[in-house]
One Martini backbone bead per residue (centre of mass of N, CA, C, O) as a GRO file, in nm:
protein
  466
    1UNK     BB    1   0.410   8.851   1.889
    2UNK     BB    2   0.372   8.598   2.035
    3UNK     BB    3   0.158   8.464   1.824
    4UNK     BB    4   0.422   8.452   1.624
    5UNK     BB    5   0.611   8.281   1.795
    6UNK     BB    6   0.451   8.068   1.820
    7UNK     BB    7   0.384   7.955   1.474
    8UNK     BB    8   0.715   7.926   1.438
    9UNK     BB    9   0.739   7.735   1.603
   10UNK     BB   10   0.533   7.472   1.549
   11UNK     BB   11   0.663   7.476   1.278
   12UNK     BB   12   0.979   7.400   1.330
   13UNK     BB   13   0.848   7.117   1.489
   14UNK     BB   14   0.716   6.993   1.225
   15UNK     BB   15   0.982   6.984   1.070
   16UNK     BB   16   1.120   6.780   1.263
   17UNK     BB   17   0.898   6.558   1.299
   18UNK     BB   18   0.871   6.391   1.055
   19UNK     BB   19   1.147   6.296   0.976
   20UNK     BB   20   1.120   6.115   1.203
   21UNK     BB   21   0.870   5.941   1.163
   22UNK     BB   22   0.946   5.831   0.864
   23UNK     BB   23   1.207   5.680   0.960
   24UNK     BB   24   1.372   5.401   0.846
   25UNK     BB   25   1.497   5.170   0.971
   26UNK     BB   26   1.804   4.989   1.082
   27UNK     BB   27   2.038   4.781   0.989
   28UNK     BB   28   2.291   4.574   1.198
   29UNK     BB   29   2.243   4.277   1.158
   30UNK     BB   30   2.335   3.906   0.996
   31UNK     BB   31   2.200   3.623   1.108
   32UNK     BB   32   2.250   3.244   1.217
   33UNK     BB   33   2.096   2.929   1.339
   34UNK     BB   34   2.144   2.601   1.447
   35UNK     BB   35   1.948   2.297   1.447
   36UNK     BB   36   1.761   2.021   1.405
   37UNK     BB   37   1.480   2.170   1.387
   38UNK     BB   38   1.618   2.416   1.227
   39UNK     BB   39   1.680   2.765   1.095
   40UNK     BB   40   1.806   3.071   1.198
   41UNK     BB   41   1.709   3.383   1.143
   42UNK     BB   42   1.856   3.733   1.171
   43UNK     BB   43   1.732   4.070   1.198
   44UNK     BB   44   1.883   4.336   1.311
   45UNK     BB   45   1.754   4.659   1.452
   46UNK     BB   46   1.697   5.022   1.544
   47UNK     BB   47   1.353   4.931   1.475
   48UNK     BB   48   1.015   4.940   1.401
   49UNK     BB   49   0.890   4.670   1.198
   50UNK     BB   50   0.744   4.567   0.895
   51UNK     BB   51   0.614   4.262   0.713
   52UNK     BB   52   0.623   4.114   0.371
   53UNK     BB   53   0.497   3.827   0.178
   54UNK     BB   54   0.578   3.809  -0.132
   55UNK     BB   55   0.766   3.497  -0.160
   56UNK     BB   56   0.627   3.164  -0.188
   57UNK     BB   57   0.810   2.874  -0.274
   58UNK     BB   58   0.988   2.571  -0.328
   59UNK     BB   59   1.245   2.770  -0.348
   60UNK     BB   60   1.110   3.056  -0.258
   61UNK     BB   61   1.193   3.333   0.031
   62UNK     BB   62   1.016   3.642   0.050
   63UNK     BB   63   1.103   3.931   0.226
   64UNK     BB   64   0.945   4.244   0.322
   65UNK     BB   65   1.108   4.540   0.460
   66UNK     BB   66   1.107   4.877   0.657
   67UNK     BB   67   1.447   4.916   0.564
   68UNK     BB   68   1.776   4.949   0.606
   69UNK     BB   69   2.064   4.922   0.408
   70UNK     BB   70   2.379   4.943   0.265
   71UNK     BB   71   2.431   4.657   0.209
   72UNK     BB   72   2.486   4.386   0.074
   73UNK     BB   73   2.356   4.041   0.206
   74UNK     BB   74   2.560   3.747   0.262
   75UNK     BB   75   2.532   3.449   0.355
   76UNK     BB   76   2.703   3.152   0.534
   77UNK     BB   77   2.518   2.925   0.518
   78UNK     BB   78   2.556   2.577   0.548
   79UNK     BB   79   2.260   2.370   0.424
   80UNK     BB   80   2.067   2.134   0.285
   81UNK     BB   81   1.813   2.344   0.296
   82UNK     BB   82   2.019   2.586   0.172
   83UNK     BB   83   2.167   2.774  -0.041
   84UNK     BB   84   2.064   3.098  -0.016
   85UNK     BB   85   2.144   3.397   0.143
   86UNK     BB   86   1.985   3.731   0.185
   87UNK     BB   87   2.017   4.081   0.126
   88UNK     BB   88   1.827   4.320  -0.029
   89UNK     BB   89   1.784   4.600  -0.190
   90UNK     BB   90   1.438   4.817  -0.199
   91UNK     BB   91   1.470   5.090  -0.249
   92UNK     BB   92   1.339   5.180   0.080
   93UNK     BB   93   1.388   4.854   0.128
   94UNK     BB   94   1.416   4.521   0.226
   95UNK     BB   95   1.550   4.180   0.136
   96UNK     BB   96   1.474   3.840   0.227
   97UNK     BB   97   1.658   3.580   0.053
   98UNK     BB   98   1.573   3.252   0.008
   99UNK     BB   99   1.716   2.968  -0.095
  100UNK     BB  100   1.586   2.646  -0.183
  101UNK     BB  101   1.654   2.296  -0.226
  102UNK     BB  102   1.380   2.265  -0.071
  103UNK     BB  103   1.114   2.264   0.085
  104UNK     BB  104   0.906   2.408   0.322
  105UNK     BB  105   0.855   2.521   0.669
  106UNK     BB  106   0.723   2.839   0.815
  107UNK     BB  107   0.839   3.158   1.068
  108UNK     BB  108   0.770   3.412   1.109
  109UNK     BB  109   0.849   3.755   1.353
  110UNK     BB  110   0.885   3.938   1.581
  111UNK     BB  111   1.125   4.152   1.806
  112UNK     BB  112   1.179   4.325   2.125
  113UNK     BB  113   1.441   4.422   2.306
  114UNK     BB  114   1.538   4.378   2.064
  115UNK     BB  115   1.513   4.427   1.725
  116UNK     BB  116   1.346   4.165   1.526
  117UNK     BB  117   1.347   3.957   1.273
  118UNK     BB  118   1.217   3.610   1.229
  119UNK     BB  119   1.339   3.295   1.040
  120UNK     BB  120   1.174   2.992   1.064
  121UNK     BB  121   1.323   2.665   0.883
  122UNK     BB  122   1.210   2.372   0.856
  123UNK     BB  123   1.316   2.036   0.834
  124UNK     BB  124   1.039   1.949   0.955
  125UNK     BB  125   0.730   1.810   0.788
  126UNK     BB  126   0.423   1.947   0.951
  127UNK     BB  127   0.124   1.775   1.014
  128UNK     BB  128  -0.222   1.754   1.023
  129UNK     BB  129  -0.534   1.502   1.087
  130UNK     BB  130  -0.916   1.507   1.138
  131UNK     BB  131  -1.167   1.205   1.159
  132UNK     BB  132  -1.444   1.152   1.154
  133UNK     BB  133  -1.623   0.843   1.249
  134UNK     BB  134  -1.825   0.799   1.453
  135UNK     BB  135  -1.946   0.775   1.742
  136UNK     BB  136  -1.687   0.884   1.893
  137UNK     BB  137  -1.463   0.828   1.646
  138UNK     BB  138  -1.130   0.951   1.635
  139UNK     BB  139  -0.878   1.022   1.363
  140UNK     BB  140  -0.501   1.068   1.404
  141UNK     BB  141  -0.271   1.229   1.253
  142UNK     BB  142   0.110   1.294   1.282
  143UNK     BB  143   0.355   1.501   1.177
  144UNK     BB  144   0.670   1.570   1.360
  145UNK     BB  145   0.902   1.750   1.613
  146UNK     BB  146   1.140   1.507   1.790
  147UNK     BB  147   1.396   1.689   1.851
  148UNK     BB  148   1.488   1.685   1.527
  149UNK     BB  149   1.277   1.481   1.436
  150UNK     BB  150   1.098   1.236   1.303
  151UNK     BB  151   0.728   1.128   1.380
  152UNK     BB  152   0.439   0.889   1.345
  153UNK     BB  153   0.105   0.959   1.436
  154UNK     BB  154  -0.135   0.779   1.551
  155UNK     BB  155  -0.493   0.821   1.677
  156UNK     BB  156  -0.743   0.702   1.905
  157UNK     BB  157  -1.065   0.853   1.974
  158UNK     BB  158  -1.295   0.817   2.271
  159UNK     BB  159  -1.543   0.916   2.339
  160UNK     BB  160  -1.747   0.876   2.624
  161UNK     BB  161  -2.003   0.948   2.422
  162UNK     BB  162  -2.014   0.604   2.301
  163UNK     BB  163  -2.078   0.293   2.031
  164UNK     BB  164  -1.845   0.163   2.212
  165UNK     BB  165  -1.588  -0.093   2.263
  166UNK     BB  166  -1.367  -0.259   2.508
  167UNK     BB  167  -1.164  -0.585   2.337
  168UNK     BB  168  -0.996  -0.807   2.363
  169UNK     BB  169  -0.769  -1.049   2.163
  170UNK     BB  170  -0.657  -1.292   1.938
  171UNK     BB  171  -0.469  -1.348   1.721
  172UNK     BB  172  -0.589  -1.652   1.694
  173UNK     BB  173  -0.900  -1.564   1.775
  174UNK     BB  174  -1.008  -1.876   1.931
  175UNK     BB  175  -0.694  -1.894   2.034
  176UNK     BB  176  -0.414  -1.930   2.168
  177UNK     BB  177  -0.182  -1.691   2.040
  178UNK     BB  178  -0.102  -1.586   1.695
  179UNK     BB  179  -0.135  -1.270   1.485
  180UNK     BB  180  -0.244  -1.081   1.247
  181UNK     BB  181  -0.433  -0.777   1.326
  182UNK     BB  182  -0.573  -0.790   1.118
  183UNK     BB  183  -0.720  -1.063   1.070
  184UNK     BB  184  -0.824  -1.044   1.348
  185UNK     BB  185  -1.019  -0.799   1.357
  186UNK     BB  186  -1.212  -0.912   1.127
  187UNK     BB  187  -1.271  -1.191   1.297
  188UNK     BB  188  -1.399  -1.021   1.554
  189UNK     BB  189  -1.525  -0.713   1.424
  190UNK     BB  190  -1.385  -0.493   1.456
  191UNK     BB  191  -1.288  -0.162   1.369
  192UNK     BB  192  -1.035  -0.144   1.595
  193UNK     BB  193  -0.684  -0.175   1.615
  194UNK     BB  194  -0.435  -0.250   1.870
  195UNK     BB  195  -0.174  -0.336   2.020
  196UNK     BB  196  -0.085  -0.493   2.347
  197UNK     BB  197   0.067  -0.725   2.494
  198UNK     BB  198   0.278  -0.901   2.598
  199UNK     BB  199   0.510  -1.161   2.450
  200UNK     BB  200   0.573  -1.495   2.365
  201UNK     BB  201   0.667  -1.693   2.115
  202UNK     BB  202   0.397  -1.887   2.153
  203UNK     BB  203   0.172  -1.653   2.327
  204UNK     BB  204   0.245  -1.579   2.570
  205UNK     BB  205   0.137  -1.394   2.809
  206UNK     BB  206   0.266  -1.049   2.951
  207UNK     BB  207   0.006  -1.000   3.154
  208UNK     BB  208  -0.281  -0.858   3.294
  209UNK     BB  209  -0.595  -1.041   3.131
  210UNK     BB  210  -0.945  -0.928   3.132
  211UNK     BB  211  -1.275  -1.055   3.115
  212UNK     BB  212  -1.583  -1.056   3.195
  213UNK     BB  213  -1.395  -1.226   3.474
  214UNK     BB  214  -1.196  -1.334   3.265
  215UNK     BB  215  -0.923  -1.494   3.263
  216UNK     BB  216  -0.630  -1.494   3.013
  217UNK     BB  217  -0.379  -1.356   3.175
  218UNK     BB  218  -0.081  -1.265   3.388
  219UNK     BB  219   0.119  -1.106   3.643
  220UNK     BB  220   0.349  -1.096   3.953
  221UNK     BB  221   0.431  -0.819   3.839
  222UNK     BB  222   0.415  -0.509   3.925
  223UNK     BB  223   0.159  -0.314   3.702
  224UNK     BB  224   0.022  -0.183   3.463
  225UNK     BB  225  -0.321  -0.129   3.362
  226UNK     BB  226  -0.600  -0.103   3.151
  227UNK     BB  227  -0.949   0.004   3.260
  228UNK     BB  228  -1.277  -0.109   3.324
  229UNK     BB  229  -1.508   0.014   3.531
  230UNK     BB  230  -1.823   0.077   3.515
  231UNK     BB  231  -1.762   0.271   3.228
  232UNK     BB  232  -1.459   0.328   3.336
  233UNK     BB  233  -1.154   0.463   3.243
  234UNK     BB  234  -0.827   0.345   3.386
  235UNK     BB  235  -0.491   0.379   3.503
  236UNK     BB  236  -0.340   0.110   3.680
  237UNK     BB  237  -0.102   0.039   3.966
  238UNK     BB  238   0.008  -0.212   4.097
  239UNK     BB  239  -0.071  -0.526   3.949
  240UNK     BB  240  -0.100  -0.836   4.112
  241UNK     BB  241  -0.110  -1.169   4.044
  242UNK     BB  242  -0.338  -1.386   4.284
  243UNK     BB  243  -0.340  -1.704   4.310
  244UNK     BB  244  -0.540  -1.978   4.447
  245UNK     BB  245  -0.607  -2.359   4.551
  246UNK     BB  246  -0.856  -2.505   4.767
  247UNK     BB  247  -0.848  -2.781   4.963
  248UNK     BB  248  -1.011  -2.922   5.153
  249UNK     BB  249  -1.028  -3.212   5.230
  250UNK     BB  250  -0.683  -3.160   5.234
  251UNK     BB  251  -0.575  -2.950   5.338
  252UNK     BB  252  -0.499  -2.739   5.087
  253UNK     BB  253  -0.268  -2.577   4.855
  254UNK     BB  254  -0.213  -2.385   4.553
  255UNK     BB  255  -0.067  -2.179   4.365
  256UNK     BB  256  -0.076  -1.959   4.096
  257UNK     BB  257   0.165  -1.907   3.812
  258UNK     BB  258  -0.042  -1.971   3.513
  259UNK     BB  259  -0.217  -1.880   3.239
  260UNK     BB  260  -0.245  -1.972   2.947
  261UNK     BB  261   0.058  -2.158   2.939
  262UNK     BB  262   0.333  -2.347   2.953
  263UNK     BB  263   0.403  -2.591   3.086
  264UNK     BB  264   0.624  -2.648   3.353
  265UNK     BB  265   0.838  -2.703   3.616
  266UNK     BB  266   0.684  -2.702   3.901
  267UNK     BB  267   0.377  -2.592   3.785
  268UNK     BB  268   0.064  -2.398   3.810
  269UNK     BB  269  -0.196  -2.409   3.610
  270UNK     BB  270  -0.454  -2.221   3.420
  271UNK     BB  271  -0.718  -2.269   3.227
  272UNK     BB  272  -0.888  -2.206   2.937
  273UNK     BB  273  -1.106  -2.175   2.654
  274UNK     BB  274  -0.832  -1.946   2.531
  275UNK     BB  275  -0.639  -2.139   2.471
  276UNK     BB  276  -0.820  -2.404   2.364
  277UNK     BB  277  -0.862  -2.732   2.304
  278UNK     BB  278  -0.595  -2.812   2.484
  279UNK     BB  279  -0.332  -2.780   2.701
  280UNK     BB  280  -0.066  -2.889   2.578
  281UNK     BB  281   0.033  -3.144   2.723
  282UNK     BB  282   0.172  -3.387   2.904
  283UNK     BB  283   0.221  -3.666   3.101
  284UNK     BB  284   0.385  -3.526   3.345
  285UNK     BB  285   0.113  -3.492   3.482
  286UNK     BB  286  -0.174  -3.356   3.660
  287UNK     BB  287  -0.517  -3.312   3.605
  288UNK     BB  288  -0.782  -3.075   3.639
  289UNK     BB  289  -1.169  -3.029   3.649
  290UNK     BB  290  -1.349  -2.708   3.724
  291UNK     BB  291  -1.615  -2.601   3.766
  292UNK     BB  292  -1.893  -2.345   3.849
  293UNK     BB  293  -1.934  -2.525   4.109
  294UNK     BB  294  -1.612  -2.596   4.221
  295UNK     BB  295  -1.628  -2.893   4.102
  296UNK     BB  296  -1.508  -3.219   4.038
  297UNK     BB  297  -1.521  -3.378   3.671
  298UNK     BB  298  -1.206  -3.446   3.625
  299UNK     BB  299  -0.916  -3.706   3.604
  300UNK     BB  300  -0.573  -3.674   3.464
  301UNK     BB  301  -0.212  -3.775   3.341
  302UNK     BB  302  -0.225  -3.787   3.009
  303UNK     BB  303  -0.296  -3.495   2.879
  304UNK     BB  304  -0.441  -3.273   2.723
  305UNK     BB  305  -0.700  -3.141   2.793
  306UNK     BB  306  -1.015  -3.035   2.761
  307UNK     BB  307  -1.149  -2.770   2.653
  308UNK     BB  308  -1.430  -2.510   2.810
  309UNK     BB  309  -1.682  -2.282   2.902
  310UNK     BB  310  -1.772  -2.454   3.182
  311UNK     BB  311  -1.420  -2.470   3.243
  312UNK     BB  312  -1.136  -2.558   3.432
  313UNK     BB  313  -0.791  -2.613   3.453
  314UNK     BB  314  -0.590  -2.769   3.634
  315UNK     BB  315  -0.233  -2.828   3.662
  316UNK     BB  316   0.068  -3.016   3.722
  317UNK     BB  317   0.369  -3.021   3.849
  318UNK     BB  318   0.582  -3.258   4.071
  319UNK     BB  319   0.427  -3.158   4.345
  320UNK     BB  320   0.151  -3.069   4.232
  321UNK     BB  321   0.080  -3.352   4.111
  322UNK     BB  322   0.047  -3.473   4.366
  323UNK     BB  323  -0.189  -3.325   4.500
  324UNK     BB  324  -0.372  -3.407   4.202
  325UNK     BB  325  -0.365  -3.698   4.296
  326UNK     BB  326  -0.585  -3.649   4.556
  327UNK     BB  327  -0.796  -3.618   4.369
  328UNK     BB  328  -1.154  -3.593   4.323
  329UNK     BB  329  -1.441  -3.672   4.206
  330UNK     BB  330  -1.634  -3.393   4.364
  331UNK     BB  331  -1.454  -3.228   4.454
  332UNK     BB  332  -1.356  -2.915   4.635
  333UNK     BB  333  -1.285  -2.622   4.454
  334UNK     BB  334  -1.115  -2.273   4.573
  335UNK     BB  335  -1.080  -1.974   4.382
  336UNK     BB  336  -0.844  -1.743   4.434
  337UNK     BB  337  -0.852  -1.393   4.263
  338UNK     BB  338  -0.604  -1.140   4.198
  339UNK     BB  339  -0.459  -0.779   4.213
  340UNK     BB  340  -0.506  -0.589   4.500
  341UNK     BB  341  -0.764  -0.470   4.381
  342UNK     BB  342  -1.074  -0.425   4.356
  343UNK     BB  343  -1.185  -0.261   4.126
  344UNK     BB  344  -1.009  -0.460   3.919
  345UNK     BB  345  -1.171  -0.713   4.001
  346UNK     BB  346  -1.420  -0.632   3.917
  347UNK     BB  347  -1.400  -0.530   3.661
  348UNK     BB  348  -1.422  -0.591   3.277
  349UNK     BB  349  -1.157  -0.510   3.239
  350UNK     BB  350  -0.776  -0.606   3.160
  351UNK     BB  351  -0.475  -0.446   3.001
  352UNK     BB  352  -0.139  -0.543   3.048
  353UNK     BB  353   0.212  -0.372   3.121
  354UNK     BB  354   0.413  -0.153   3.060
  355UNK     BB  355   0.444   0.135   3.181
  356UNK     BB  356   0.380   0.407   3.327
  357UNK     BB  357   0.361   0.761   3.228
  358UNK     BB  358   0.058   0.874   3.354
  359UNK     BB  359  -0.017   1.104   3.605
  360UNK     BB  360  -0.225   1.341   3.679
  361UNK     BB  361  -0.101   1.512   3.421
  362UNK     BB  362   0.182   1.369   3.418
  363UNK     BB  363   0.518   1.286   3.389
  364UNK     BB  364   0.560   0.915   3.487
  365UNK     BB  365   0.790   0.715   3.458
  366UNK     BB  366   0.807   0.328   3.562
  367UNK     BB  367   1.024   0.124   3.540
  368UNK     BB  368   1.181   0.026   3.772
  369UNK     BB  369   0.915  -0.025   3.947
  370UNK     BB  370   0.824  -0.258   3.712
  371UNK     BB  371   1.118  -0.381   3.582
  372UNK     BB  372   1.174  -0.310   3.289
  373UNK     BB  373   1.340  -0.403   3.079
  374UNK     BB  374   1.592  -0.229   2.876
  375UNK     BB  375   1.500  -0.242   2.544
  376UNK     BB  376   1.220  -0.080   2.681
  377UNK     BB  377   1.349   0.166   2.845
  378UNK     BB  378   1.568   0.215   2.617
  379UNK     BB  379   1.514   0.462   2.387
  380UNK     BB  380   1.430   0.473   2.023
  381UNK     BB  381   1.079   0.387   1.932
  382UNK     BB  382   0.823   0.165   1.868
  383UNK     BB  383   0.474   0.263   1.987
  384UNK     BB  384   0.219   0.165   2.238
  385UNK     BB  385  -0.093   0.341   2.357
  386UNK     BB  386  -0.266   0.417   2.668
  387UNK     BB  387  -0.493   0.697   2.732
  388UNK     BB  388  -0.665   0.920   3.013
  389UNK     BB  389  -0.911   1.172   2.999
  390UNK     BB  390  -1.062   1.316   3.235
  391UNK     BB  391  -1.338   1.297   3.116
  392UNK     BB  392  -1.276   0.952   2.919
  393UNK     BB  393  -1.113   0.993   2.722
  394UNK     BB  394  -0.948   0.802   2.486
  395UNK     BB  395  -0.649   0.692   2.397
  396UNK     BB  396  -0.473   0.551   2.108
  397UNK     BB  397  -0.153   0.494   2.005
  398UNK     BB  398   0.127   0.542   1.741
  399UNK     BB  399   0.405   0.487   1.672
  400UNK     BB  400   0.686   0.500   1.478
  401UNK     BB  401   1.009   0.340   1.380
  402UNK     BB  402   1.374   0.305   1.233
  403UNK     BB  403   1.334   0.526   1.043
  404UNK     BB  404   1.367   0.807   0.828
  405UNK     BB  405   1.036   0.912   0.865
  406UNK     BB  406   1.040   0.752   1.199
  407UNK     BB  407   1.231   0.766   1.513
  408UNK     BB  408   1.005   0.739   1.761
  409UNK     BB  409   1.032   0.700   2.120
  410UNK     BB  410   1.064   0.750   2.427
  411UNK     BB  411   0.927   0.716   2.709
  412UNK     BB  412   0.951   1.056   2.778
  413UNK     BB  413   0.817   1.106   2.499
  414UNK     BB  414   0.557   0.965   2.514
  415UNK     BB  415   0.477   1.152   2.808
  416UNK     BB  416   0.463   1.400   2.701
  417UNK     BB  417   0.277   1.387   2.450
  418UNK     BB  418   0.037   1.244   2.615
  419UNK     BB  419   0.017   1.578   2.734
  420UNK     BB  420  -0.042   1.707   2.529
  421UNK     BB  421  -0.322   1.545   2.456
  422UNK     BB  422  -0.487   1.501   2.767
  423UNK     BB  423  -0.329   1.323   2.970
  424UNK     BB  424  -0.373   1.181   3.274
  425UNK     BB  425  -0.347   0.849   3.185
  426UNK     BB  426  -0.086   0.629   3.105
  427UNK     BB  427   0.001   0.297   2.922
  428UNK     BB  428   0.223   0.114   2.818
  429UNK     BB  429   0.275  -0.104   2.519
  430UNK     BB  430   0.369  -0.303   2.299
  431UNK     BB  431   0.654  -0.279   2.098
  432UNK     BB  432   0.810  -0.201   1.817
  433UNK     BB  433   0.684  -0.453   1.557
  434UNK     BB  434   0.412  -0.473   1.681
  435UNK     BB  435   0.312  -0.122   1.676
  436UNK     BB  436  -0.047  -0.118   1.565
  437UNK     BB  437  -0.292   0.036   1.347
  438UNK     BB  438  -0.598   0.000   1.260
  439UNK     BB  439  -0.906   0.047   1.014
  440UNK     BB  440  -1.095  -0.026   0.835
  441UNK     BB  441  -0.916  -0.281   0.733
  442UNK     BB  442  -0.688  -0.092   0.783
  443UNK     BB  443  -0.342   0.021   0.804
  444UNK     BB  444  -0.202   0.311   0.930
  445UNK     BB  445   0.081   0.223   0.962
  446UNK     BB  446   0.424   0.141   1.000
  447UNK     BB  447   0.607  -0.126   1.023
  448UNK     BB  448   0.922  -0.189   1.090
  449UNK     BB  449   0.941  -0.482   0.940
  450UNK     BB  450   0.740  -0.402   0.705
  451UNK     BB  451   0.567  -0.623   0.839
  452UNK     BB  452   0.362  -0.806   1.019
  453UNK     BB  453   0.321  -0.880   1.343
  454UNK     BB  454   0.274  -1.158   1.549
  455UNK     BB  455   0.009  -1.132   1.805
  456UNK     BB  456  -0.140  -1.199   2.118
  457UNK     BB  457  -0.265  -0.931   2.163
  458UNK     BB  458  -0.593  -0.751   2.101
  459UNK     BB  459  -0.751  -0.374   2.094
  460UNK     BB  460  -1.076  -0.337   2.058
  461UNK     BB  461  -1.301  -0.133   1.864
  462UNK     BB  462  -1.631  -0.221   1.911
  463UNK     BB  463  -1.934  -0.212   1.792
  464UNK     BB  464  -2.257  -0.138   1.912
  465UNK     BB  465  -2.542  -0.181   1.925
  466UNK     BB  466  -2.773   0.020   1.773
   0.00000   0.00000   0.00000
């Protein structure tokens, strides 16, 4: 008796359980939500569903899912890339239908607790391509959604151990000035190159800049600049440079105000055969040249002194060229030229503009630390930067901006973005309409001026013998 009203339960609770396993979700609401970065649908369930992507077209998006719904539910969405959506039952099925009025990328996944099903249909069409270049570099482009905005970003990687070396030069390629980083940076051999210094109208560099021992540009207000020292790339801080001519003889010093640009009033330049064929002053001042044994070889009030790559030229208004009217050839002047960092001192690169954006894996925008103009340090902008990866991996980046389809970055978003791509340490270089990225002859990104500005100093990324 007993065991026959066991299989009596047994069989009563197995006709229960059945239909309560088989019992498909119900539909309890249908919404959407707007964001500058995409549309998100929403059906609420009252059970865990499964979902399958029937229909994906540039026009329509069919969802079916394992749910009932009582009736056809049309959303009231209006948004530009939307034309209409709604729910709309399928035999024992509900389907969520998109019509689109241009094409999109989306993202279907499912949430519970409570459950529901979440359709997002993104306004900004995200790319990435990435391209191995051989020896160690790598370009990468990426069209991105930058908090609602659309933006293009080039990028080039040089790995650790790689074939390549980096070295500024200029944009007038033989002489201090301006060109276009296109034409500069073939007719320097360079395979690769981005935009790097500050600069003013005549191509005044605006940053401290040197290469191989010798410096082509300076600035004594502290700030940051990518660093090469003994085969390792690393981004400094508060580099500020300090020069001083002693002559001994006279019992006295000049202060060095600016290496390679114009002089003016009451100012001491150093010149370099970087700067040209020679000084390009007046005759209101005075000029010595100092040889590589700190002899003095040459003076003169004349101006436009001659430049080569055996000496360099102190030049002086004012004040400073009563002091060089009393140097005689033969006399020793002793150069002491500093960034107040030995590392940077000894450096074989440094590459200044700043800020610095990004510290020890941190993102760390140091504008005000740093002096940054304002129309430079606030808003979103074509930007350029330098970066490194823990590794020694370099990054050099390049977003446009301005346009319909890349909005730019602000700094920090920018320094955001480099800690994404997994930058140590990163720093501003010069951006606006400046900011370009070249490689095998080929401009890779769109300069915001409609075409190439011309810039004073790139920084190119030179194949290495062998």
């Amino acid at each position: 008796m007993l065991k026959t009203f066991g299989r009596l339960l047994a069989a009563a609770l197995l006709v229960v359980m059945v239909p309560l396993s088989a019992m498909a979700a119900e539909v309890e609401n249908f919404r959407f939500s707007s964001s500058p970065s995409k549309i998100r649908f929403v059906v609420d369930l009252d059970g865990k569903v499964e979902y399958e992507e029937v229909k994906n077209t540039k026009k329509q998006l069919v969802l079916e899912f394992d749910a009932k719904v009582d009736d056809d539910i049309v959303s009231k969405v209006k948004d530009p890339i939307i034309k209409k959506a709604r729910l709309q039952e399928k035999g024992d099925k509900t389907r969520l239908i998109v019509d689109l009025n241009s094409e999109a990328q989306h993202k279907v996944f499912v949430l519970k607790q409570p459950n529901r099903l979440v359709l997002d249909i993104f306004r900004i069409r995200v790319e990435s391509t990435s391209s191995d270049m051989g020896k160690g570099l790598t370009h990468i482009y990426r069209r991105e959604d930058m908090n609602g905005l659309p933006v293009e970003v080039n990028i080039l990687e040089i790995a650790p151990k790689n074939r390549y070396i980096l070295k500024p030069f200029s944009g007038a390629v033989n002489k201090n000035g301006r060109g276009t980083l296109l034409k500069a940076a073939k007719a320097v051999g360079a395979r690769a190159a981005v935009n790097a210094s500050y600069f003013d109208s005549d191509g005044w560099i605006i940053g401290n800049l040197k290469l191989d021992g010798e410096w082509l540009g300076m600035e004594s207000q502290p700030r940051s600049a990518l660093v090469v020292a003994g085969g390792k790339p690393m981004v400094m801080q508060d580099l500020a440079y300090e020069g001083r001519a002693f002559f001994p003889k006279l019992g006295t010093f000049l202060d060095v105000k600016g290496i390679n640009r114009s002089r003016i009033a009451d100012d001491v330049v150093l010149y370099t055969h970087y700067y040209g064929p020679g000084t390009k002053t007046n005759q209101y001042g005075y000029e010595i040249r100092i040889a590589a044994n700190g002899r003095v070889t040459e003076v003169s009030g004349a101006g436009n002194m001659k430049l080569d790559k055996d000496s360099v030229v102190l030049s002086g208004h004012g004040m400073a060229a009563k002091v060089l009217e009393r140097v005689q050839v033969g006399d020793r002047v002793r150069l002491r030229e500093t960034l107040g960092n030995e590392t940077a001192d000894e450096a074989e690169l440094v590459v200044g503009a700043g800020p610095s954006l990004v510290a020890e894996g941190k993102a760390d925008v140091r504008s005000a630390e740093e002096n940054i103009a304002y129309d430079i340090a606030r808003g979103r902008a074509p930007r350029t930067a330098a970066g490194v990866k823990k590794d020694g991996t370099v990054i050099l980046l390049v977003v446009d901006g301005r346009s319909s389809s890349s909005a730019g970055m602000t700094l920090q978003e920018l320094a955001s973005y480099l800690v994404k791509l997994g930058a140590w340490q990163a720093v501003n270089f010069d951006g606006g309409g400046s900011s370009e990225m070249v490689l095998d002859g080929k401009i890779l990104n769109t300069p915001s001026d409609g075409r190439e500005r011309p810039v004073s100093v790139g920084l190119g990324v030179f194949p290495t013998k062998g």
